[in-house]
N, C-alpha and C positions, 0 to 999 in steps of 0.2 A: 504494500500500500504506500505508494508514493505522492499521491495526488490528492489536495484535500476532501474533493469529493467523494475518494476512494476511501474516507473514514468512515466509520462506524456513528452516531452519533453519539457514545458514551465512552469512554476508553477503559471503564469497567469492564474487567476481565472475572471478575464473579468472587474473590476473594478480598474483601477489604479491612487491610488491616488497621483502617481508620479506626475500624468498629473497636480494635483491640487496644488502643491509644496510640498510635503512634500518629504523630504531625503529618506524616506523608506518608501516604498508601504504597507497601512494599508492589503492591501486585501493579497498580497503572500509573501512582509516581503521581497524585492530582496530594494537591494538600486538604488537609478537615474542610476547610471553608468550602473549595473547588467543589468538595464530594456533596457537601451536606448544599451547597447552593445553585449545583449543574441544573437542575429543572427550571430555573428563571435566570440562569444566565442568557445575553443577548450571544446571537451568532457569533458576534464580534468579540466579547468575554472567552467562547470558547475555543476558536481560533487562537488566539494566543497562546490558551492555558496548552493545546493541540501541540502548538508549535515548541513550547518548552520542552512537556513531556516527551516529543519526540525530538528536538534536540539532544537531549543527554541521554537519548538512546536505551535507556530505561523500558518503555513501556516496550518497545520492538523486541527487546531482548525478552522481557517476559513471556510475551505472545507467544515467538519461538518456542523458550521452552515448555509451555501449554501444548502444544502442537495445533496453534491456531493459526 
């Protein structure tokens, strides 16, 4: 998935270790805020948050090892 349209709209990978405290979610790399405010974030909110989490290559790496 190279292309923004080629995203998912959630980067929720199904394990969130928000839930467990952690600041930043091991499994898609979004922070508490990201997770708990993605459903009224504007397009333009999650573009960026998109762009982070797949700059540091975090959430690809995940995916991968999910075999998604």
């Amino acid at each position: 998935m190279s292309h923004k349209h080629d995203l998912p709209d959630s980067p929720c990978l199904g394990f969130c270790t928000t839930a467990l405290g952690d600041e930043v979610c091991k499994s898609c790399g979004r922070t508490f805020e990201e997770v708990c405010q993605w459903i009224t974030m504007t397009p333009e909110q999650k573009a960026v948050t998109w762009q982070r989490i797949r700059q540091n290559g975090w959430w690809d790496q995940q995916r991968k090892a999910k075999g998604l």
